[in-house]
SEBAVO-799128 format. One record per residue (C-alpha): residue number from 1; residue in one letter; z, x, y. Coordinates in steps of 0.02 Angstrom, whole numbers, plus 50000, padded with zeros to 5 digits. Layout:
<lumros>
<lumro num="NUM" residu="a" up="Z" east="X" north="Y"/>
...
</lumros>
This chain:
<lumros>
<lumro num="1" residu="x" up="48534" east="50463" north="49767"/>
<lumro num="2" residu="x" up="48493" east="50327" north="49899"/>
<lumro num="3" residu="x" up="48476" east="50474" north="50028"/>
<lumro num="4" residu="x" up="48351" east="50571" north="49898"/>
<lumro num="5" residu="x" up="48255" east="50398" north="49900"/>
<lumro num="6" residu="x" up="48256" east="50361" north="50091"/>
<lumro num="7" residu="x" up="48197" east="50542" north="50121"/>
<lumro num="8" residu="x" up="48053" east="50531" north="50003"/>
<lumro num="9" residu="x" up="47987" east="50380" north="50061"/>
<lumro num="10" residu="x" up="48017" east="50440" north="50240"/>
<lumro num="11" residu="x" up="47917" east="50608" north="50189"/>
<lumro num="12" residu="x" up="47764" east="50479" north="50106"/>
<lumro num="13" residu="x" up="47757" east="50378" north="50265"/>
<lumro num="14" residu="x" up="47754" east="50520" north="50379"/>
<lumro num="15" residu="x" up="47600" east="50597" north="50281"/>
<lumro num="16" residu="x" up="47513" east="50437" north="50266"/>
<lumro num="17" residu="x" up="47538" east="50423" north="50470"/>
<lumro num="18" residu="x" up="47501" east="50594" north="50487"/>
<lumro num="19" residu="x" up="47312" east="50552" north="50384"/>
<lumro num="20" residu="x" up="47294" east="50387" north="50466"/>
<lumro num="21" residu="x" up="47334" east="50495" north="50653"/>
<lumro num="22" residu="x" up="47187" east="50616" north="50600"/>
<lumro num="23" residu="x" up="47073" east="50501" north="50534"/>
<lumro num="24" residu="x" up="47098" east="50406" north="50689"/>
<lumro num="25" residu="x" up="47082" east="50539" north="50808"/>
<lumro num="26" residu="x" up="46922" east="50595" north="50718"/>
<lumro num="27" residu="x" up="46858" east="50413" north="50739"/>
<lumro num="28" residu="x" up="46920" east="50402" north="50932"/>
<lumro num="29" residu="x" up="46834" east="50566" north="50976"/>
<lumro num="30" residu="x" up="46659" east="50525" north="50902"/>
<lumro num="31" residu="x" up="46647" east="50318" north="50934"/>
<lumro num="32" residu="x" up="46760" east="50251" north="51050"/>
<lumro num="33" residu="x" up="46804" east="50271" north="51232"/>
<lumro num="34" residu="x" up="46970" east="50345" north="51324"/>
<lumro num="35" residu="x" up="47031" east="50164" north="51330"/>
<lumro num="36" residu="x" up="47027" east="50137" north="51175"/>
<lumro num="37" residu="x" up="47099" east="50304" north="51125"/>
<lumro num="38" residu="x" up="47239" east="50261" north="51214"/>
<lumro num="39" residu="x" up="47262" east="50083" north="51154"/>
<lumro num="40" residu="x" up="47265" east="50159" north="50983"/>
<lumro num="41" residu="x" up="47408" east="50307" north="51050"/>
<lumro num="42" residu="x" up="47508" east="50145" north="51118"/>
<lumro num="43" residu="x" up="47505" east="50069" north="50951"/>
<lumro num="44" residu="x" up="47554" east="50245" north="50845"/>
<lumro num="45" residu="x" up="47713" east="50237" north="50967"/>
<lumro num="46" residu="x" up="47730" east="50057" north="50908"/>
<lumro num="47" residu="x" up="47729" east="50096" north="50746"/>
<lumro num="48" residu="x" up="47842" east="50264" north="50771"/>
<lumro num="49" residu="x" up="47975" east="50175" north="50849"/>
<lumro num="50" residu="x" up="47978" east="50044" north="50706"/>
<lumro num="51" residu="x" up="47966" east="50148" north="50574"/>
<lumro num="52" residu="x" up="48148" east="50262" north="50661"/>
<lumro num="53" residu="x" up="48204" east="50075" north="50697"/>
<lumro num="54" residu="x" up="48176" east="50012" north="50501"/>
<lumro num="55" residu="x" up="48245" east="50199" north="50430"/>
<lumro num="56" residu="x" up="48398" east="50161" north="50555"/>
<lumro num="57" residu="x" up="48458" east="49992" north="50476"/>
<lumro num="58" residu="x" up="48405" east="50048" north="50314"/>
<lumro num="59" residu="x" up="48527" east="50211" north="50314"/>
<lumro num="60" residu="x" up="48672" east="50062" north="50383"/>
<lumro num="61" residu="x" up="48632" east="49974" north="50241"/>
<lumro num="62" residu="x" up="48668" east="50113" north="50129"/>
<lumro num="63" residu="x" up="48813" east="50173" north="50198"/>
<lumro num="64" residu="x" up="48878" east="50006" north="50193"/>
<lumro num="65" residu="x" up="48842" east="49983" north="50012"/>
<lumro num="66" residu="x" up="48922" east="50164" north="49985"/>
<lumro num="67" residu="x" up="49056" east="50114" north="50101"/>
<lumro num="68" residu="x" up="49092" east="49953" north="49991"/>
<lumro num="69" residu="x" up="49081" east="50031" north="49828"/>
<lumro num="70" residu="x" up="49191" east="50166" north="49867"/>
<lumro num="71" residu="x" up="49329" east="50036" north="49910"/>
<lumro num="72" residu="x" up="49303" east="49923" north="49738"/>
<lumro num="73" residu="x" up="49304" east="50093" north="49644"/>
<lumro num="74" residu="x" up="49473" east="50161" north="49733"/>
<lumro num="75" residu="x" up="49552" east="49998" north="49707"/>
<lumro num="76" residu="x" up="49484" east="49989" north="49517"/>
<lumro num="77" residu="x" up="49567" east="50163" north="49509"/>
<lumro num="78" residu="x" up="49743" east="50103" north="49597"/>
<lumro num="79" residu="x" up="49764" east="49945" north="49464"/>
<lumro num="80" residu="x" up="49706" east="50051" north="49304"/>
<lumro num="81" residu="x" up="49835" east="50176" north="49381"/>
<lumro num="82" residu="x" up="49965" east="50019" north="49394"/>
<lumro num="83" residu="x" up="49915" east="49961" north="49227"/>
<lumro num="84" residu="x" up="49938" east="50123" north="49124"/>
<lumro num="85" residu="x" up="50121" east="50144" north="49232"/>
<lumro num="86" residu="x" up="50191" east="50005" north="49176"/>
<lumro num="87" residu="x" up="50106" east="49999" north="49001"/>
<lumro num="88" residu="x" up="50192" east="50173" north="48983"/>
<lumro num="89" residu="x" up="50363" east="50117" north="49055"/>
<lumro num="90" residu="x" up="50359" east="49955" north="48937"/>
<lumro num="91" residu="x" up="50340" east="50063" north="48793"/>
<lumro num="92" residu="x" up="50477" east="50199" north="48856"/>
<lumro num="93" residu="x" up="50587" east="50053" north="48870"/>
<lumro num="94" residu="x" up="50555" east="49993" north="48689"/>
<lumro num="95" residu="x" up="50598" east="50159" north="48616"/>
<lumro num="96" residu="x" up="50737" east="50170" north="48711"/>
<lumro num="97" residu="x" up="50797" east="50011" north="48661"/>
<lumro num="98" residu="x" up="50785" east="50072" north="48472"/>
<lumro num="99" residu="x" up="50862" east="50221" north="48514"/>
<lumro num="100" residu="x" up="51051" east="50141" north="48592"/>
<lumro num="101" residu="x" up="51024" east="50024" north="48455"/>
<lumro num="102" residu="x" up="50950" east="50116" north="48305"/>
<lumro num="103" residu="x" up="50982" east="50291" north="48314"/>
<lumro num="104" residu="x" up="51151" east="50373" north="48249"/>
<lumro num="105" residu="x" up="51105" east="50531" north="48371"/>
<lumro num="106" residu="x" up="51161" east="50390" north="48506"/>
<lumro num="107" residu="x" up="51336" east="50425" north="48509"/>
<lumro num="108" residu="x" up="51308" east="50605" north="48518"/>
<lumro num="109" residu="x" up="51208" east="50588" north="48675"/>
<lumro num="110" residu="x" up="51338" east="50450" north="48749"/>
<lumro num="111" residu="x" up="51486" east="50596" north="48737"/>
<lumro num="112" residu="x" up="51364" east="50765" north="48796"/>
<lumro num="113" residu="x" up="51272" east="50673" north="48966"/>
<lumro num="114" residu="x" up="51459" east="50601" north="49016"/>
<lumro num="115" residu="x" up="51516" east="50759" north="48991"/>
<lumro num="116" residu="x" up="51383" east="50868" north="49085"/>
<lumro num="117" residu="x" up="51389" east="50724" north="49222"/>
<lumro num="118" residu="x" up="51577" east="50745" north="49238"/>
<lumro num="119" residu="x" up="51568" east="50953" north="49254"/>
<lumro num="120" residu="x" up="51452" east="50905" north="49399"/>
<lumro num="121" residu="x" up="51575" east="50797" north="49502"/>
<lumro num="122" residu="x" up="51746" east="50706" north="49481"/>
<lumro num="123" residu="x" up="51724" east="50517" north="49421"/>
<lumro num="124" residu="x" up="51873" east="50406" north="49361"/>
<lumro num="125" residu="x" up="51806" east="50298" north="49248"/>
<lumro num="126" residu="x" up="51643" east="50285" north="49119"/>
<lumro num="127" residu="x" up="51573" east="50104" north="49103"/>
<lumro num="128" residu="x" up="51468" east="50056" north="48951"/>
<lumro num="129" residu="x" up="51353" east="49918" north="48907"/>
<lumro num="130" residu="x" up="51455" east="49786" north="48784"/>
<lumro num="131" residu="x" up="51384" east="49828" north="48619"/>
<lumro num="132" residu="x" up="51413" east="50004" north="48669"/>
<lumro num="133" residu="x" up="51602" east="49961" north="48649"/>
<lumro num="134" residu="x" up="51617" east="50030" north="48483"/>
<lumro num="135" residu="x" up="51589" east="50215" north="48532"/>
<lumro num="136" residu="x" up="51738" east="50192" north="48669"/>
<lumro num="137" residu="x" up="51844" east="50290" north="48548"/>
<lumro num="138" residu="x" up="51755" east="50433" north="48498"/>
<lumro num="139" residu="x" up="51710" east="50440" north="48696"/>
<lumro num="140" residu="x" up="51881" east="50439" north="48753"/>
<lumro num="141" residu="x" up="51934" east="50566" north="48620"/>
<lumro num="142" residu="x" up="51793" east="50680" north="48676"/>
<lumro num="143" residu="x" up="51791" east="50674" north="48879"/>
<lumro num="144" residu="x" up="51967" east="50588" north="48900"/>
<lumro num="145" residu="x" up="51893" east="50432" north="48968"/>
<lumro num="146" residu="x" up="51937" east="50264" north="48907"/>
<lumro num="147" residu="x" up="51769" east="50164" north="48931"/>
<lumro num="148" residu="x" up="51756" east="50010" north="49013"/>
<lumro num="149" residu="x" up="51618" east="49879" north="48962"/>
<lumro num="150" residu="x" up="51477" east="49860" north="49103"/>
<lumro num="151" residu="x" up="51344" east="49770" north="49132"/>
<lumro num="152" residu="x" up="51252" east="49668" north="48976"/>
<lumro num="153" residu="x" up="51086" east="49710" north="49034"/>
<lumro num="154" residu="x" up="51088" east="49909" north="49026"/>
<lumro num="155" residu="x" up="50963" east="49942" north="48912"/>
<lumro num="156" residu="x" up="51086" east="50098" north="48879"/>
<lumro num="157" residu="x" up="51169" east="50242" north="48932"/>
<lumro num="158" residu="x" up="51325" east="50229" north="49051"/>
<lumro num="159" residu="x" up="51392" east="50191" north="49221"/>
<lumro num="160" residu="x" up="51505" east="50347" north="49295"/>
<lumro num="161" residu="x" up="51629" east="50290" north="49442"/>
<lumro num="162" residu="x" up="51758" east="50351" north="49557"/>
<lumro num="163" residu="x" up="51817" east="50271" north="49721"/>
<lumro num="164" residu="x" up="51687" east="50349" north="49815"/>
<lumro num="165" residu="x" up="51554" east="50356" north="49721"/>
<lumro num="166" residu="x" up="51454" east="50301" north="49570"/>
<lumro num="167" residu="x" up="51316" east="50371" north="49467"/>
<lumro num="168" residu="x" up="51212" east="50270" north="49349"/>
<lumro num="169" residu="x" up="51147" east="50353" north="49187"/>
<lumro num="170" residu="x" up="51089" east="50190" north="49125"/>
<lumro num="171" residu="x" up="50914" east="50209" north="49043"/>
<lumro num="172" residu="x" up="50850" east="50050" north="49155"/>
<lumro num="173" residu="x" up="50886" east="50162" north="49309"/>
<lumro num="174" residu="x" up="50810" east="50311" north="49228"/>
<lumro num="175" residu="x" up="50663" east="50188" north="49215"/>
<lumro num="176" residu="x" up="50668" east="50121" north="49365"/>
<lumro num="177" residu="x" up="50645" east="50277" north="49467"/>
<lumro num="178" residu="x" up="50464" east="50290" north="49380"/>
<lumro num="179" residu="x" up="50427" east="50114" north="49456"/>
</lumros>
């Protein structure tokens, strides 16, 4: 838009030169003398090389000002970006929350992930978060672990370990890899 702008007014002062050059010329030819015909040339160059000079800064200007808004608009972008991320993750967590606290599907999905996670490698034991305790039973009856209680702040899910490794199917390190 500022380029549209630059180049009109650029287009209006190079017509009003161009009538102010023939108007001159006209004049020059019929009342004045060669030295004063070139006076006049010296002072169109004068005025040629300021007018490039002022069109110069005044296209730096603008692409500063473009340069500048792009950078507040990017970084407007990045923090809405941030924002809605952990908005979104907040409210992930919440349900999640409700559902290892709420949700009688919870066992359920407890007994099928250790399950599918233990088909995948060999762990030892299954750790779960302390208020998770009360599935331990119905866990160890249906993968043949006998849970162990973890960490308080899992928001829930499980721990899987052997000597050599561990996996965490906690829902705060599903979470986390989002972050």
């Amino acid at each position: 838009m500022f380029e549209k702008k630059l180049q009109y007014f650029t287009d209006a002062i190079n017509r009003e030169i161009q009538t102010k050059r023939k108007h001159a010329r006209h004049q020059v030819a019929n009342d004045l003398s060669n030295q004063t015909a070139s006076a006049l040339e010296a002072a169109e160059n004068r005025a040629e090389f300021q007018r490039e000079a002022t069109r110069r800064k005044l296209w730096r200007e603008s692409n500063k000002k473009i340069a500048s808004a792009t950078a507040e608009a990017r970084a407007n972008l990045a923090a809405k970006r941030e924002s809605l991320k952990n908005q979104l993750l907040n409210e992930a967590a919440k349900d999640l929350r409700a559902f290892a606290e709420n949700s009688p599907e919870y066992e359920t999905y407890l007994i099928e992930r250790i399950t599918q996670a233990q088909e995948w490698r060999s762990f030892s034991s299954v750790k779960l978060r302390p208020q998770d305790m009360h599935y331990a039973e119905a866990i160890r009856q249906a993968t043949g672990f006998s849970p162990e209680e973890g960490e308080a702040d899992y928001i829930g899910g499980f721990v899987l370990q052997s000597a050599t490794s561990r996996a965490d199917y906690t829902f705060k390190a599903r979470l986390q890899t989002f972050s």
